[in-house]
C-alpha positions, -999 to +999 in steps of 0.1 A: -576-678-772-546-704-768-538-721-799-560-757-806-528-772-818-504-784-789-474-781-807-479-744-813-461-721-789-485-702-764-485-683-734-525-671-732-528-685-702-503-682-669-477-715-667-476-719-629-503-742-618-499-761-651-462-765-647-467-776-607-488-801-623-464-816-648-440-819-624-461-836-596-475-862-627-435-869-635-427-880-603-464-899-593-476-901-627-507-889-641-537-898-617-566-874-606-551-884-567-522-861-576-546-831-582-565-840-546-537-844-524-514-816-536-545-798-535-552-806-500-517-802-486-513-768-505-550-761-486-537-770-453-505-749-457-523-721-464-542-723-433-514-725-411-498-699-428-531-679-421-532-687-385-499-678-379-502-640-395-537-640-378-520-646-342-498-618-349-526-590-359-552-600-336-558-617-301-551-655-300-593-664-290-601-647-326-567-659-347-579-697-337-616-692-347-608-672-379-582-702-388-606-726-380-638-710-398-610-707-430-601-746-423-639-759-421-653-731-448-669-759-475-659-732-506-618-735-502-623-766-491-639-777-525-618-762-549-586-772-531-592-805-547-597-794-579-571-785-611-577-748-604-550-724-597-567-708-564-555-725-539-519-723-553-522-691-554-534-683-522-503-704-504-480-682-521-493-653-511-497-659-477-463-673-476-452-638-490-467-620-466-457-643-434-422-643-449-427-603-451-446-599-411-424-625-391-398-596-379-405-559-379-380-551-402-372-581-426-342-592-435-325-593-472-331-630-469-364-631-463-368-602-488-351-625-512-376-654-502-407-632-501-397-624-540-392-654-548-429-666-532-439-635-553-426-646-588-441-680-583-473-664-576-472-642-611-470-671-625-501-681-615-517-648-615-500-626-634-515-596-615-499-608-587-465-583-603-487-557-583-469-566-546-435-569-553-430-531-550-469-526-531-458-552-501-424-541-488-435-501-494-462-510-465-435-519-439-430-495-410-393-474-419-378-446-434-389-439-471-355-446-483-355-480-462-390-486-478-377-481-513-346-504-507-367-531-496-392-530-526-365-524-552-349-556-538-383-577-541-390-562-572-353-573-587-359-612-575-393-612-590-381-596-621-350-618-626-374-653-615-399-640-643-370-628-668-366-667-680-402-669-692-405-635-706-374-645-727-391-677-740-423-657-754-405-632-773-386-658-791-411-681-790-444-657-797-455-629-826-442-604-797-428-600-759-452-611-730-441-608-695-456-642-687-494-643-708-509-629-735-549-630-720-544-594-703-560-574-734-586-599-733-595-598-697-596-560-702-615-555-733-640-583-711-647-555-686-650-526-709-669-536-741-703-519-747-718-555-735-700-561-705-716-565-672-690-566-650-687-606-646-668-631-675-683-632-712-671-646-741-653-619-768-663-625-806-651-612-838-681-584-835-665-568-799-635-561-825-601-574-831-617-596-862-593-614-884-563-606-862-534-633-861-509-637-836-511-639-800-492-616-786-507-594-815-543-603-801-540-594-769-523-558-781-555-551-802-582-564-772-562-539-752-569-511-779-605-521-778-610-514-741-587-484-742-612-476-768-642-485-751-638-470-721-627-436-737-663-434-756-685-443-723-662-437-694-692-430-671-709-465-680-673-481-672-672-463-638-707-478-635-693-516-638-673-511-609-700-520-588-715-555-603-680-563-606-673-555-569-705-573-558-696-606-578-661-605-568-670-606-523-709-611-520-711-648-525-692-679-528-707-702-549-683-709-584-670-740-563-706-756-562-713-748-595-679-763-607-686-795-587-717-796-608-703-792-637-677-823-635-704-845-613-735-835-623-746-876-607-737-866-575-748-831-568-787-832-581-804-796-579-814-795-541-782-801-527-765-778-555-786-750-536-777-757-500-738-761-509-741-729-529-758-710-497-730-734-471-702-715-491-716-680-488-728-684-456-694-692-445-673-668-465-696-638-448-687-641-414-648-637-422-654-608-450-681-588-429-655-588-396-624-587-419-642-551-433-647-541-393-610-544-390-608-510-408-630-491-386-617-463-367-624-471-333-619-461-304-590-478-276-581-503-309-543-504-315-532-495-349-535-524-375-504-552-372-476-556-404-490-591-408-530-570-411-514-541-431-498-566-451-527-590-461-549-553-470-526-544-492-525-580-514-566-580-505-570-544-521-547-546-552-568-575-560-599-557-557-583-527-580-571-556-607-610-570-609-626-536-610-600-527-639-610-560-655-640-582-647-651-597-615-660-634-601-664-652-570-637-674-576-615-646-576-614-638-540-605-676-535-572-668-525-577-641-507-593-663-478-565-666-455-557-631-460-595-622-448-590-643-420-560-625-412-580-592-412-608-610-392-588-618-361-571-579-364-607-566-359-604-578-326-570-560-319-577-540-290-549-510-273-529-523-244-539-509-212-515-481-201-507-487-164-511-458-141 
């Protein structure tokens, strides 16, 4: 874990949402009104940007619902006013992927800006690395134009991130492209006690006695490497609780409201906020999964769809490689929404 002294270097976990923080609490100062309202304008960006993408993939009846059921749904609502890193995380992706859909073949600009949306998002969630080549490949063109566009994304991402990367080799045991919890978060997923949702590692699941950080994480990633070579069947087995923790329920925001105000949210309503959340996350994932049927007279699916699948799936394949969680698919909300409204899509008639 990160080191208990502050003055020790440490990169365990991602700098983003802690450095938005520190900025915001230089300029306002240091009040629990900063988290809320950055929170909630970060919230409300988000859904714009959603609604936006959503009236390009789908008809403009279903873009407004799905924005509004995103807008009202009590989960995102919640943690949007918390000091998580969610709902920053979910604005920068959906500003990638707007920046990405607006034209049908984007612009070195907004290539350049998309990146950039992109690095600020890997430094949230590092995983997010994933769509700087994944996005720009899944734009309608030639391959070569394909491969131009990603190479160009994946350059401003790598030179945004190169700063940071340069700061933990000098300043860790070893390089780290931005944290040093990936080996952990593996080794979570593939010990012989997982169960596919968060646990805590101990000295026994290996890696005993081991100093440095950066030297940590490269043991935790030999003991999943490790672990998953001597049960790879049971492995294969955890991608289904992980999968199922990950998108059937919404319910980590209740549960961290009461954890910090235990006085306000006594056991009943605890329940019904946990079942308000999943009840309103279902509606959006259920339709956003009928947006990949096959059917028949439905138009192909839009960039902004195709776009918000591909940063929905290479989620998925990061949590079923690691460990899964409801709060995980927090930022993919506006992104579900997106897929909602293309569900909808329907071919234009062909006049006779």
């Amino acid at each position: 874990g990160p080191a208990a002294d502050p003055s020790v270097p440490t990169a365990f976990y991602p700098v983003g949402y802690p450095a938005l923080l520190g900025a915001l609490y230089r300029v306002f100062g240091v009040s629990p009104a900063v988290v809320v309202v950055s929170g909630a304008l970060l919230g409300a960006l988000t859904v714009a940007l959603a609604h936006r993408l959503a009236l390009r993939a789908g008809p403009p009846l279903a873009a407004h619902l799905a924005a509004l059921l995103f807008a009202l749904a009590p989960g995102p609502v919640v943690f949007a006013v918390t000091p998580m890193s969610e709902t920053l995380c979910g604005a920068l992706l959906a500003g990638a992927v707007y920046a990405l859909a607006r034209a049908p073949s984007p612009s070195a600009r907004r290539l350049v800006v998309a990146g950039t949306l992109l690095a600020a998002a890997a430094y949230v969630r590092p995983q997010s690395l994933l769509l700087a080549p994944l996005l720009p490949a899944l734009l309608a063109g030639t391959a070569a134009l394909r491969l131009r566009r990603a190479a160009l994304v994946t350059a401003t991402v790598a030179a945004l991130v190169a700063p940071w990367t340069i700061r933990n080799c000098r300043a860790l045991d070893g390089c780290a492209v931005i944290s040093t919890n990936g080996g952990s978060n593996l080794a979570i997923g593939a010990v012989a006690r997982a169960t596919g949702m968060y646990l805590t590692l101990t000295a026994d699941d290996g890696c005993r006695g081991v100093k440095g950080e950066r030297a940590r994480e490269r043991c935790w990633q030999r003991v999943a490497v490790e672990s998953v070579r001597a049960a790879p069947l049971r492995w294969l087995r955890l991608a289904w609780p992980k999968l199922y923790v990950t998108y059937a329920n919404e319910t980590f925001p209740a549960d961290y409201l009461r954890e910090a105000r235990p006085d306000l949210v006594a056991p009943p309503r605890h329940e019904r906020l946990r079942d308000a959340m999943t009840w309103t996350w279902w509606p959006l994932w259920v339709t956003a999964l009928l947006a990949l049927l096959p059917l028949p007279r439905r138009a192909p699916l839009a960039p902004a769809a195709t776009l918000s699948l591909g940063a929905v799936a290479a989620t998925t394949a990061t949590h079923l490689a690691v460990f899964g969680g409801d709060r995980y698919h927090l930022p993919l909300v506006g992104l579900v929404a997106v897929l909602a409204a293309a569900a909808f899509r329907r071919r234009p008639a062909v006049p006779p």
